[in-house]
N, C-alpha and C positions, 0 to 999 in steps of 0.2 A: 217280612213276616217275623214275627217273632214268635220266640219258643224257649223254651225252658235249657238254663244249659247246664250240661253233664260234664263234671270236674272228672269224673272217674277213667283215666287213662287208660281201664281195661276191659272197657265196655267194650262191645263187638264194633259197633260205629266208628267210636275212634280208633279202634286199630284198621279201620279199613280206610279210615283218614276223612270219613263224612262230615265231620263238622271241624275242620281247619278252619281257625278263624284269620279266612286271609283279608279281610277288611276290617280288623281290630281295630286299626289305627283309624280310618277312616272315621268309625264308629267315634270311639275317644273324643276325637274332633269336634263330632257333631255335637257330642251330647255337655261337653265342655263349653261350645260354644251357647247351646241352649239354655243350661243352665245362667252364666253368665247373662245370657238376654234377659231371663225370666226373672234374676233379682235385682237385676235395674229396675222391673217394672212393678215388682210386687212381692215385695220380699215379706211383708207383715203376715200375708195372707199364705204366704205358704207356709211359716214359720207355727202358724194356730195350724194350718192342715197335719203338719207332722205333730204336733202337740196332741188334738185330738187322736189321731190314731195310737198313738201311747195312752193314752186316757183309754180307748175301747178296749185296748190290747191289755193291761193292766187289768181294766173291770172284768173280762171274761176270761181272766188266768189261761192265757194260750201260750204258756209256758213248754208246753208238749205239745204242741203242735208239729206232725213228723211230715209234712211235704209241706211243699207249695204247689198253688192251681196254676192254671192255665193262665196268659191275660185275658182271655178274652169272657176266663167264668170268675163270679163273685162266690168270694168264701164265705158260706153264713153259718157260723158255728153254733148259732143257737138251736139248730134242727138237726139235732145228733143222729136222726136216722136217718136222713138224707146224708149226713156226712160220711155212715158208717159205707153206705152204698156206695158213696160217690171212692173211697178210701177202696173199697175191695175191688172196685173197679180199675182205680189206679195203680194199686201195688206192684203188679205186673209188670209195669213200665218202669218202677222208681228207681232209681240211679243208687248204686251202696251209701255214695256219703248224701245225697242227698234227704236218704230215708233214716236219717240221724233225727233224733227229737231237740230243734233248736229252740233257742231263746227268742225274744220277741227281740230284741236289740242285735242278733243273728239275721232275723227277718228281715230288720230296717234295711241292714247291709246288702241283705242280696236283694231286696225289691229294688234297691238305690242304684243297682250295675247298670252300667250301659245297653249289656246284651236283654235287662231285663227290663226297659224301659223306652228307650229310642225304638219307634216303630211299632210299638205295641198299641197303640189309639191313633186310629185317626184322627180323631181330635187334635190329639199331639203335635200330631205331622204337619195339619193346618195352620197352628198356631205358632208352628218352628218357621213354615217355608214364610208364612205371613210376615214373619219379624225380618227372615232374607232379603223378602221382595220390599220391606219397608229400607233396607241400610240400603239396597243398590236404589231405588229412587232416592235418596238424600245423596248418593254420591253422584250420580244423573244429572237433579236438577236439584233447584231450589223448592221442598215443599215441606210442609208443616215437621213440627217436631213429632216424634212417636210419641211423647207424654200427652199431645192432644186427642190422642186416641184411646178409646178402652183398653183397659189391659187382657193379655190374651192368657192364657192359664199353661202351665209345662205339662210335662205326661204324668198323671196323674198317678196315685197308688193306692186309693180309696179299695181297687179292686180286692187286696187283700187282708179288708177288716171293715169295711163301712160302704153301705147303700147310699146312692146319691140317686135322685132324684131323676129320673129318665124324660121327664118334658124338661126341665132344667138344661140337664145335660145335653136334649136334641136341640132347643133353642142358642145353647149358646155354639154347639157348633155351626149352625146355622148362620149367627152370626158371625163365626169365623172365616166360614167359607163365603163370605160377602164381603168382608174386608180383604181376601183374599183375592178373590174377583176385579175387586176395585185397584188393588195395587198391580195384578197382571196385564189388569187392561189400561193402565199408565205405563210400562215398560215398554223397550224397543221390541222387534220382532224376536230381533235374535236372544234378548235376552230373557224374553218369555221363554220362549223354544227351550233354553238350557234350564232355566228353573222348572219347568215340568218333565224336563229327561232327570233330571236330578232328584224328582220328590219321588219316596218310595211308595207308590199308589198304584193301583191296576191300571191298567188300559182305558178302563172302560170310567173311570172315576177322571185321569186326566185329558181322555177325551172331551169328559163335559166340565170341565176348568175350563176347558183351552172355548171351546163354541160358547160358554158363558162369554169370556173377555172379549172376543171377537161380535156377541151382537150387541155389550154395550159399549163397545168403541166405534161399531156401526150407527146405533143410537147417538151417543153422542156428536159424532160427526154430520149427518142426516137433521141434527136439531140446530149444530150451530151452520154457520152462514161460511162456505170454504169458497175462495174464489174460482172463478174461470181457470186460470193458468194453473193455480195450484190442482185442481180436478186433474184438468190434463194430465199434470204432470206425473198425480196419484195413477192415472191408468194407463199412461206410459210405463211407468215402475212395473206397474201388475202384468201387463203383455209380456214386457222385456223378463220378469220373473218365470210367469208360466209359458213361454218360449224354451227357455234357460232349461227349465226342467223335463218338458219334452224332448230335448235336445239329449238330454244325460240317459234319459228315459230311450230313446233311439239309437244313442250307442251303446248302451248295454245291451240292447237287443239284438246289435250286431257282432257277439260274441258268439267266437265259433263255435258250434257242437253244444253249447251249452246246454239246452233238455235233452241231446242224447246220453251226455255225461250223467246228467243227473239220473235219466233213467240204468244205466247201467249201475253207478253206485247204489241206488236205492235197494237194486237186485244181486248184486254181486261184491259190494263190497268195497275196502279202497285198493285192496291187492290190484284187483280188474281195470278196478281206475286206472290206478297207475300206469298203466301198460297204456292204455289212449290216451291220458295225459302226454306221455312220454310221444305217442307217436306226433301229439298236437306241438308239442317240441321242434321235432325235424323236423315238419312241416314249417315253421318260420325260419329256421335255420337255410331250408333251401331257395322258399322265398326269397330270402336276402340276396343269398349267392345270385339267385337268378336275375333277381333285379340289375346286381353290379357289374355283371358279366355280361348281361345285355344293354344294358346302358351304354357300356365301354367299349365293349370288345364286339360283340353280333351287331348291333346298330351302324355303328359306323362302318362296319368294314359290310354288309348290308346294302347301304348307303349307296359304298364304293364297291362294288365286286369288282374281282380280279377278271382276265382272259383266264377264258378255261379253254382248254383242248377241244380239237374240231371232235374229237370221238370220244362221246360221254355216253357210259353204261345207262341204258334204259330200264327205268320201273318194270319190274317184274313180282313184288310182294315177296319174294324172299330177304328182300330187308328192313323188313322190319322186324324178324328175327336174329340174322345179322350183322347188321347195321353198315354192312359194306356196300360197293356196288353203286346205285345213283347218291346215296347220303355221302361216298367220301369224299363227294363235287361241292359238298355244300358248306353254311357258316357252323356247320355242328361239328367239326373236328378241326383240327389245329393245322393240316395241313391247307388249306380254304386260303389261313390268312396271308395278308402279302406283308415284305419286307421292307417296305416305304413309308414316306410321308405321305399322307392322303391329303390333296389342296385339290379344291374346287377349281382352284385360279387354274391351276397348272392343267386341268381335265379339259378344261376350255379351251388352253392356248394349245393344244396337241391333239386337236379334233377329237375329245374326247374320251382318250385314253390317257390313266395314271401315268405319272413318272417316277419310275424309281431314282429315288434318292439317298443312294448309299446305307441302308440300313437305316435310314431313319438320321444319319450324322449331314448328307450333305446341304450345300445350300441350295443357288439356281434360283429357279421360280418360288419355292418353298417359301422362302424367307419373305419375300415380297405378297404371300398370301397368308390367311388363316388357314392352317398346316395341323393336321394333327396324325405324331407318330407313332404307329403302329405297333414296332417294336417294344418302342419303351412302355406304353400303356398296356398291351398284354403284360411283361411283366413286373409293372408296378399294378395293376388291376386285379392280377392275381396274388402277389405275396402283400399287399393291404387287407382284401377279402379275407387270407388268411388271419392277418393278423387282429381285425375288428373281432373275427368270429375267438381267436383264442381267449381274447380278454372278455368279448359277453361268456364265454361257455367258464371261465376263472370268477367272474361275476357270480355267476348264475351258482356255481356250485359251493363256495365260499357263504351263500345268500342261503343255501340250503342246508348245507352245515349247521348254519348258528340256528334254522327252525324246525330240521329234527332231530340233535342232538342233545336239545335242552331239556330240562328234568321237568317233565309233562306224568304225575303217576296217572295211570289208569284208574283210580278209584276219586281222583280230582278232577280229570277231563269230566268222569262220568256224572257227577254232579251238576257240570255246567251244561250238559248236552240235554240233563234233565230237565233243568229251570229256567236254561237261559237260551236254549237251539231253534226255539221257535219262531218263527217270525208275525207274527200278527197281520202284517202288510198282505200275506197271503190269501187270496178271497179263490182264487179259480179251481175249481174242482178237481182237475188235474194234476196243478199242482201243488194241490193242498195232499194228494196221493203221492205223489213224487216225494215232497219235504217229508210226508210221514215214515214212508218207504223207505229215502235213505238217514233217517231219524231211529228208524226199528233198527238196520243193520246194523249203524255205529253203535247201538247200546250191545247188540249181542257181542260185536268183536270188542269192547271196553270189557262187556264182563265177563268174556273166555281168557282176556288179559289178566282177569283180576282172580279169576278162581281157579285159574293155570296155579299148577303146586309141581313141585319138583320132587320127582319120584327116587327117595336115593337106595341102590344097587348096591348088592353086595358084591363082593371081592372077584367070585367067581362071576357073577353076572357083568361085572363091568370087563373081566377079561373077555368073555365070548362078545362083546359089545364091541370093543378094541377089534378082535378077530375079524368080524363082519365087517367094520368099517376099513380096515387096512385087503380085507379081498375086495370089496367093490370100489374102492379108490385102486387097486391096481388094475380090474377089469378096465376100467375107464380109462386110464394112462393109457394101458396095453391098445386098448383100441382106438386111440385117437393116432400114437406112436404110430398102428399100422396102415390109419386111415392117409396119414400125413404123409408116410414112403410111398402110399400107393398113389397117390397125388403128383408127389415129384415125378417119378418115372413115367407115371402116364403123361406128364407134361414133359419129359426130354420125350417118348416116344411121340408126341406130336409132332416136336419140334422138326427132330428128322423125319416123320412124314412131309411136313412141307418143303426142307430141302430137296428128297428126293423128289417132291412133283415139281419145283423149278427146273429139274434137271432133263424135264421128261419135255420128248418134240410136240406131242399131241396133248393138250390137257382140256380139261373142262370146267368150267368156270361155277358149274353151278354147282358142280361136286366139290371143288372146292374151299365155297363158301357153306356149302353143308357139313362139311368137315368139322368147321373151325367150330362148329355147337356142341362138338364130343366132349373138350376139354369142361369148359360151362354145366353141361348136365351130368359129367361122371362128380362135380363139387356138389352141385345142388342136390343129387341123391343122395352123397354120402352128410351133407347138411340138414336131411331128412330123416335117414333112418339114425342116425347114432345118437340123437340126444332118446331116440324109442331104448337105447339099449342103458343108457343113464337115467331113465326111468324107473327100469327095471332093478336096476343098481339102488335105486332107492327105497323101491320097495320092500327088495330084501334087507337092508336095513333099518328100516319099519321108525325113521325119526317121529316121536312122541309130539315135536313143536310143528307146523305147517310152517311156519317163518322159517326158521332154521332147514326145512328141505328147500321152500323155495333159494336160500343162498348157495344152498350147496349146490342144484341144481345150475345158477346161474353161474359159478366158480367153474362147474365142468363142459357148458357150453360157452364161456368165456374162452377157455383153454384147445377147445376146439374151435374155434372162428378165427385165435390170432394165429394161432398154428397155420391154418390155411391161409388164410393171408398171408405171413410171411413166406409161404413156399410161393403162390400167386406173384409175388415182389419179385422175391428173386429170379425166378421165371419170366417177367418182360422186363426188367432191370439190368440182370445179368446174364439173360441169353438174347432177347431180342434185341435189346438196345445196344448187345456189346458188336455184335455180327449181323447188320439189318440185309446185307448183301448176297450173306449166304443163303438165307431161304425169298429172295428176292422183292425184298421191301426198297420201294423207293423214297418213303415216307415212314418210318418204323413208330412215329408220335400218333398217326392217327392209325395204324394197326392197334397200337396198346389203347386209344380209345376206343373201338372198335372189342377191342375183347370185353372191355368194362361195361361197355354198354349189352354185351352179351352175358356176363356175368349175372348183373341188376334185373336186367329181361326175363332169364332165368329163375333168378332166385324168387323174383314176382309167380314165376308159373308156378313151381311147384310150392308156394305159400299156399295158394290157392287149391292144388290137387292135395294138399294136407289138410286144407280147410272141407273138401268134397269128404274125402274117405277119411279122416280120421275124425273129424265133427259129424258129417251130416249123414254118412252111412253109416258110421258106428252106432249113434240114435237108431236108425230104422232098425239096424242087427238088435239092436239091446230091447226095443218093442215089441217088431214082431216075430223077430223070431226067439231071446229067450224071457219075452213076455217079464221084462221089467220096468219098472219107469224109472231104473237107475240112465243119467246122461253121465256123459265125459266133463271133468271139469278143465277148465279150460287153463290151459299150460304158462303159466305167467314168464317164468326164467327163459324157454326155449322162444318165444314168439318176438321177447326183449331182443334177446340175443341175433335176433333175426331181423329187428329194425338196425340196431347196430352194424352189423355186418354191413347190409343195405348204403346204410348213410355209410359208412367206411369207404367201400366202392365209389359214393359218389365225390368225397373228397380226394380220393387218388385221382379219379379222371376229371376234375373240374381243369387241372390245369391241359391234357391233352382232347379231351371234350365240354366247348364251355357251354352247352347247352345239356351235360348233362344235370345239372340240377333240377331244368326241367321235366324231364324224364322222371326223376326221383317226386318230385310232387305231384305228378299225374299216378305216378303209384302209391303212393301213402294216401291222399284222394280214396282212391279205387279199395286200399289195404283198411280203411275205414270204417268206409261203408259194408264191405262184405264181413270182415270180423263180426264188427256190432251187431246184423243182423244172424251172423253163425252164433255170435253168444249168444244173444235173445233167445234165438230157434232151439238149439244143440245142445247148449250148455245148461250146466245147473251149479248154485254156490255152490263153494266148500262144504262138506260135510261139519267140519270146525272152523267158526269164524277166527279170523286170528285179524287183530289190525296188524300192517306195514308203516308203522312212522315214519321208518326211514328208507324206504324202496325209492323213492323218488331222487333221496339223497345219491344212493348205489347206483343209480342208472343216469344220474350228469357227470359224477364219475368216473362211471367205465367210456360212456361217453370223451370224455377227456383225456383220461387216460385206462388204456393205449389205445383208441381208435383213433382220434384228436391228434396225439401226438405222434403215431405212428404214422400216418397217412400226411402230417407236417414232414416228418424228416423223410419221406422217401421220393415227396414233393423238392422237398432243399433240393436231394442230392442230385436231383435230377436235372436243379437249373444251377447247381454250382459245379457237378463234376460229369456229367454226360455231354458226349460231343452232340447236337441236332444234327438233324437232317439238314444236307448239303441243296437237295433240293426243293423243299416245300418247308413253309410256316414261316412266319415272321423273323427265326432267327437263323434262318439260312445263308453259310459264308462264316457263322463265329462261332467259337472255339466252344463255350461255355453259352449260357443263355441270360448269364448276368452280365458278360460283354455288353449288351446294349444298352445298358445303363452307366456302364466306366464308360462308350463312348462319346454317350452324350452328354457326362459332365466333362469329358476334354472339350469336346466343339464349346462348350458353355467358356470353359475357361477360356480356349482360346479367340474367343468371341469377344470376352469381357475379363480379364484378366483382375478384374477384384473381387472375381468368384472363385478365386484361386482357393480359400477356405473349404467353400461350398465341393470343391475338385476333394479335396484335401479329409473332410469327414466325412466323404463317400467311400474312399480308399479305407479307410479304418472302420468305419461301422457295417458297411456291405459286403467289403470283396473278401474282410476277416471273419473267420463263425467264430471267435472267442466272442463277439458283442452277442450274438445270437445263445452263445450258451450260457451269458451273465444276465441275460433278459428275460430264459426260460428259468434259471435258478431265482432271480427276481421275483416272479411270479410265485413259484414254491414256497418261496421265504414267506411271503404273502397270507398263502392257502393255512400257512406253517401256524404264523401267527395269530391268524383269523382261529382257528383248531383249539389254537392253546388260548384264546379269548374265552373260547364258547366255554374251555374246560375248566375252566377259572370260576364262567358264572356259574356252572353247576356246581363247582363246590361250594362258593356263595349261598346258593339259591340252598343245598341239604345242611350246612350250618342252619340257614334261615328257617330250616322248617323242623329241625333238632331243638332252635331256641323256641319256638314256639312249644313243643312238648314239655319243655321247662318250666315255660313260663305256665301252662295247663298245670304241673306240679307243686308250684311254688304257689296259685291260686288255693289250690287243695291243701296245701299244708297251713297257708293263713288262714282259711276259713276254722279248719280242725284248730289251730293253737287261738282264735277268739272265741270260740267254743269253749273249749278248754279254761279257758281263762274268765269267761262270765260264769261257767262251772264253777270254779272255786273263790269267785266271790259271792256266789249268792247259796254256798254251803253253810258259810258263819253267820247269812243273814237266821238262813232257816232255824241254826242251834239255838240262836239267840230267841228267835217267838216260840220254838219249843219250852224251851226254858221258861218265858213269861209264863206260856200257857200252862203249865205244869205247874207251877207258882200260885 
């Protein structure tokens, strides 16, 4: 579309950044190129058009002429009262330098601009793509030259001094659009397709381009004589095409969640989003793991089950609270698995029963069958899974880095989301209410971005500002501090509860599998109630931005979740792993998986009992009883913090439980679907929309680190410096748990002694963490430089849009100095015919 454009850099528009001409170049281009085509073709004829228009312009002294029209209205100066009307009507609009009284050779100039002449007729447009569609057929094929065809006319500028002739003018674009027709219905598909996404015409105009070329390429085809085979082969193409598309058409449909996403954004915003985006996240995240841990590890050993004990606890439904009892018989904890080579051969020749084979190092029957070792593949199955996942989640966040820290203003998205958000494609009723829905929300949060103003405070206000924010940052330390002692101690007070019931003659089994749920629900309460009180913290500090509470927010239930984990760590790391003997563990790997899956169990319930009463009976109290239709808005940083945690747990226990991941996806599943339906139901937007460009960014970060890497290194230390149980899991009998990997590259060496290398860069890249702390700083470096790319283009990209203000400047100041300057040549014209005439 074209429109009139405004030099004046202090208009309201430009300073809100509405008409950045980010396609100038483009433009230039075109209209460069057009030019160029049109005086190859017809240069005499345009040469008398601009003549006459200085002829009309001369005869009717429009010397003072103080605007320019529109393109699409004819200036007719000889009806002064139409003009005064049309003039009053305008003035309102006029730009300062625009409403300067130019010269007719002023006029020329700016009718001549690019901005004021590409895209202003369609006529134009047809006559420009016509000439396109003519050079890419001559580069195609062999077909006539363009001098045997009419000439096609450039964009026209009659509009501003001379009537032309309206059958003329319909007839000939008529004819343009017939030569155009004719040359898109000789092109290939593909490059029809890109000449009509490229002409700048409505929808609805290159819809009927495109069904013109298609029924006279139907015609033509239909008239001439196509063979047998070649038919064929035309509706072989066409199946195998519209297969092809159906196919793409069928996997996008099987994108997960996608109209519930949509429905939530359209409602709530992309803060909300973010949060199920985030949780659509772990969801593949654990998928993976489970895939690999079952493939590896559960399957085969599955497969092969071990001898279990004649006396195995019997189902009773307390565990699957638990998770002790018949589960620690099974492939879900780490005690399950055996310390052999698993061969079919050898199960055969032993009526049936495994043989153990030295931790997975000896030979015997092993060698002689297809073997596969238990030892080594638990832990090359687990520190691989780790390491695929470290580099997608270094991927993933490095990828989101560079797309939302890049310089995106809110008053340039919002143009684009104006003109260009819609999809056309769209026909279903439904989701023509969805796209509008979340179309309405993104304009409100672009323009709370945009008319967000910073309120500045004076001397004493920013002290009491300071005040407030330095008391509610100490409440929240204070209380995390005392959340986090009261944690430890209730965890050493378990721990010696359970030494003393080993100690005891009589015990009860079902007491003391009920027991072990104290530890799990006194976290999951205090995981409950303290981000209520860091709410509250926020309120009395009454932050003016919603973005900036929800970080803060996220900063203090950050601080509280590693807190608790790290005492969580120390507590089966360094009291149960250190002494499994004392409180009477025979297996102390599947106890700590056993906790974690009590943990996650946990943290699942009371999500939920926060989602009852703090969502859905809050709504009823706030109805019916103080008869408001104010709802709760729905808590973004604490609910994050709460997936986080979540997946944290399940990467600590994937190496002592590999079927926790499973577990973790049947909950995010479950965490999905009942969220979504409590937002719909419970919740209501923000009172101020705010966009999150970069929340998504904050949350594969924390992601990463410290959850990522925290639950990495306490994974290490546990297969590089903890002794295993002596009697259950796979690495039962060695020292360390990376043992079965030094052993099996000596059997290799001493097997085959030219792997003596192979022996050789295991010792040094394995059994050393210096490789492991050069691989994680690698990574950094990585993240580091990717950071310092992005921050590089952003300076790039506000130079680029500083030079463009310039150049907006420097248009303004040439326009004014040729102004200027036909001013004072046409002052001495005037002295002189005064002169005459006075004579």
């Amino acid at each position: 579309m074209a429109r009139n454009v405004n030099f004046d850099l202090s208009h309201p528009l430009m300073e809100a950044g509405l008409e950045s001409p980010v396609d100038e170049e483009g433009v230039h281009d075109s209209f460069n190129q057009l030019i160029a085509e049109q005086s190859q073709n017809g240069g005499p004829s345009d040469a008398f058009e601009l003549q006459q228009l200085q002829r009309d312009l001369d005869e009717e002294g429009r010397d003072d002429v103080g605007y320019l029209t529109r393109p699409g209205q004819e200036f007719r100066g000889s009806r002064p009262g139409r003009r005064d009307v049309e003039r009053e009507d305008n003035e309102r609009q006029i730009e300062p330098l625009i409403s300067e009284r130019w010269s007719s050779a002023t006029l020329k100039v700016l009718s001549s601009m690019p901005s004021r002449t590409i895209g202003r007729s369609r006529g134009a447009i047809i006559s420009q793509y016509y000439n396109r569609t003519m050079q890419l057929r001559r580069r195609r094929q062999s077909r006539p030259s363009i001098r045997d065809f009419s000439r096609s006319a450039r964009p026209s500028i009659r509009g501003y001094g001379m009537e032309a002739d309206s059958t003329d003018a319909e007839g000939a674009e008529v004819s343009k659009r017939e030569r155009l027709v004719n040359n898109l219905q000789n092109l290939s598909v593909s490059d029809r397709v890109r000449m009509l996404k490229a002409m700048p015409l409505n929808v609805a105009e290159k819809s009927e381009l495109r069904r013109l070329a298609l029924q006279r390429e139907s015609r033509s085809r239909s008239s001439s004589k196509i063979p047998c085979c070649s038919r064929l082969k035309y509706y072989i193409i066409i199946a195998l095409r519209h297969s092809w598309y159906s196919w793409l058409s069928f996997l996008h449909s099987l994108q997960l969640w996608q109209v519930a996403l949509k429905r939530v954004s359209g409602r709530f915003g992309t803060g909300v989003l973010s949060y199920f985006l985030f949780l659509k996240t772990l969801l593949f995240f654990n998928l993976f793991l489970f895939v690999v841990t079952g493939a590896f590890l559960v399957l085969p050993q599955a497969v092969h089950p071990p001898v279990l004990p004649a006396r195995r606890a019997s189902f009773i439904g307390l565990e699957l609270l638990t998770g002790a009892g018949y589960f620690s018989d099974t492939v879900m904890y780490y005690g399950y698995y055996c310390n052999y080579t698993l061969s079919k051969g050898c199960r055969d020749d032993v009526g049936g029963q495994n043989v153990s084979v030295s931790n997975g190092t000896g030979l015997g029957c092993a060698s002689k069958h297809h073997s596969y070792n238990m030892p080594l593949a638990y832990f090359f199955t687990i520190g691989v899974a780790f390491f695929i996942t470290c580099i997608i989640l270094v991927y993933s966040m490095s990828k989101s880095f560079g797309q939302s820290f890049r310089i995106d203003k809110s008053h340039s998205i919002l143009a684009m989301k104006v003109f260009c958000s819609w999809d056309f494609k769209v026909i279903k009723k439904t989701s023509v209410r969805l796209m509008s829905g979340n179309i309405c929300t993104q304009l409100k949060e672009l323009l709370a971005e945009v008319n967000h103003k910073n309120i500045k405070n004076t001397v004493c206000q920013k002290l009491w500002r300071l005040m407030v924010h330095g008391l509610a940052w100490s409440i929240c330390i204070a209380s995390t501090t005392a959340c986090v002692f009261g944690i430890y101690y209730f965890s050493d007070f378990m721990h010696q509860s359970l030494q003393q019931s080993t100690r005891r003659a009589i015990q009860d089994p079902l007491l003391n599998e009920a027991s072990l749920l104290a530890l799990p629900v006194v976290v999951s309460l205090i995981n409950l109630l303290l981000p209520g009180l860091f709410n509250l913290a926020a309120w009395m500090e009454d932050y003016e931005s919603p973005s900036i509470r929800t970080y803060v927010a996220i900063g203090r239930n950050l601080m509280l979740k590693v807190s608790v984990l790290g005492v969580l760590c120390y507590h089966w790391l360094g009291r149960v792993a250190a002494d499994p003997a004392s409180i009477g563990l025979k297996c102390w790997e599947s106890f700590v998986g056993q906790e974690l899956y009590r943990f996650l169990l946990m943290d699942f319930i009371f999500t939920l009992l926060d989602t009852l009463f703090g969502e859905f009976l809050w709504r009823l109290f706030s109805e019916r009883v103080l008869k408001r239709r104010r709802k709760p808005v729905f808590d973004i940083a604490r609910n994050v913090l709460e997936l986080i945690y979540g997946q944290t747990l399940a990467w600590l226990g994937v190496l002592f439980t590999p079927l926790l991941p499973a577990v973790q996806i049947l909950k995010l599943l479950l965490l999905f679907y009942i969220k979504k339906s409590s937002v719909m139901m419970n919740c209501q937007a923000p009172r101020k929309p705010y966009r999150v460009s970069q929340m998504t960014t904050v949350f594969i970060t924390l992601l990463c680190f410290p959850s990522f890497l925290g639950a990495s290194v306490c994974v290490t230390y546990t297969m590089w410096s903890i002794t295993p149980s002596s009697s259950c899991g796979p690495f039962r009998g060695l020292k360390t748990m990376f043992q079965a990997g030094k052993r099996w590259v000596e059997q290799l060496e001493k097997d085959n002694p030219n792997l003596s290398l192979l022996a050789r860069a295991h010792s040094y890249l394995v059994e050393h963490p210096f490789f492991l702390f050069v691989g994680a700083g690698i990574f950094l470096i990585v993240i580091y430089f990717h950071s310092q790319v992005v921050d590089g283009q952003r300076k790039i990209i506000s130079l680029l849009q500083e030079q463009i203000k310039n150049e907006g400047e420097d248009k303004k100041f040439l326009i004014t100095r040729l102004q200027s300057i036909h001013e004072q040549k046409r002052t001495p014209a005037r002295r002189l015919a005064s002169q005459d005439s006075s004579c």
